[in-house]
C-alpha positions, -999 to +999 in steps of 0.1 A: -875-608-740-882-600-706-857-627-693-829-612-713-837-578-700-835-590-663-800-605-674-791-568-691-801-552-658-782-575-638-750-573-658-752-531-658-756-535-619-725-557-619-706-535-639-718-503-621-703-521-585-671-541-597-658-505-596-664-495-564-645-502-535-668-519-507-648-535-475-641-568-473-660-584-443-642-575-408-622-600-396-587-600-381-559-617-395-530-627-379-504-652-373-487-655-339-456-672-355-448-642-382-462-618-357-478-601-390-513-595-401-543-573-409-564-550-387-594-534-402-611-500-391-640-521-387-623-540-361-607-512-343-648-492-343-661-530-327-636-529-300-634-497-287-668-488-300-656-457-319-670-441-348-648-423-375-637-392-364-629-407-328-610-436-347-596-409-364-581-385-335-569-416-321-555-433-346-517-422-339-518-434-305-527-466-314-497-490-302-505-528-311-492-558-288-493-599-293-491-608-260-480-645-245-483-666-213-484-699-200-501-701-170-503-733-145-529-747-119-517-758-089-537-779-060-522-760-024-526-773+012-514-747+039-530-766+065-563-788+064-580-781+026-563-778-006-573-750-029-567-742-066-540-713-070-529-701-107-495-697-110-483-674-138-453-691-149-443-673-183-453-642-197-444-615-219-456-586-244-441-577-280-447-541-290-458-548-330-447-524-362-476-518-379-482-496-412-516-474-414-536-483-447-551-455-461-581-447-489-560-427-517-594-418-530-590-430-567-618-415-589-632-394-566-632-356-577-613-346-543-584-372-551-563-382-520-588-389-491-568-405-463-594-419-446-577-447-424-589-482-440-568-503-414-535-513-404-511-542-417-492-555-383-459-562-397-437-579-369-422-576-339-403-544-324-390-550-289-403-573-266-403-582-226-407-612-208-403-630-177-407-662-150-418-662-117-415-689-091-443-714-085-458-722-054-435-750-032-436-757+007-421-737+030-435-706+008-461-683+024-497-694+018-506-676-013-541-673+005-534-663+042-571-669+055-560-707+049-526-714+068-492-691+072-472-717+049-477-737+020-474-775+029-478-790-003-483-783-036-491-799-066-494-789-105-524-800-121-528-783-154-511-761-178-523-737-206-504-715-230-517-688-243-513-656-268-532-627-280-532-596-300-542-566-287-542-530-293-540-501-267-551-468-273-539-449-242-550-467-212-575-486-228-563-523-239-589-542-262-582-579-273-589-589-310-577-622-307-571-646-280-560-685-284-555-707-256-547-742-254-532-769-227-496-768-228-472-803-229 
């Protein structure tokens, strides 16, 4: 008897919860190809370390990026030693549409709510990008306390690299960062 009225217990406790909306665990999603995911408020409070009402009053300026690069290591002489230099060959920044998800409030007394939930990043907008030339002899020395010229150079390693990130003003937080050597 006492069994089966653990098991009634647990079953009202079920029943009582199934109807309430909880938050899913925090955890961004987001794939770099589609350029579309999901953001959570929980996120958004662990990066900037804001609570509701600031996430709130700033939720409207929030402008979210995926951000790419591919960046290559270099051995330069410009005179006796040879030092690393990292050369930023590619990079670029798409601006992201994104859609606000908001609480409608079902069965609460006070109906519509609107308290932000999180944001579904739904593509790209407008994007920049751009090259820059790596380091060859005959160029300055990128490091001028070693030599006036660069006489040799030499690439040793590549990575390529993207992220999301989100900007709220001139604050710029990462949520997610992959890197990985390039071929």
């Amino acid at each position: 008897m006492n069994a089966l009225r653990r098991l009634a217990v647990a079953g009202a406790t079920l029943v009582a919860t199934a109807g309430v909306a909880t938050p899913a665990a925090a955890a961004v999603s987001y794939d770099p190809k589609t350029m579309k995911g999901y953001v959570a408020r929980s996120d958004l409070q662990k990066a900037f370390g804001w609570n509701d009402a600031t996430l709130a009053a700033k939720t409207s300026g929030l402008v979210f990026n995926h951000d790419f690069w591919t960046n290559d290591t270099y051995t330069v002489s410009c005179g006796k030693t040879p030092f690393p230099v990292v050369h930023y060959r590619e990079f670029g920044r798409y601006e992201l549409r994104n859609a606000a998800v908001l609480d409608k409030g079902r069965g609460t007394a006070q109906g519509y709510s609107g308290k932000l939930v999180g944001f579904w990043i739904t593509g790209a907008s407008f994007g920049i990008s751009g090259t820059s030339v790596p380091p060859d002899k005959g160029q300055p020395c990128p490091d001028a306390t070693k030599g006036k010229t660069v006489t040799a150079s030499k690439r040793v390693k590549s990575v390529k690299g993207w992220a999301l990130s989100v900007s709220s003003g001139e604050d710029n937080r990462r949520l997610v960062t992959e890197e990985a050597p390039a071929q």
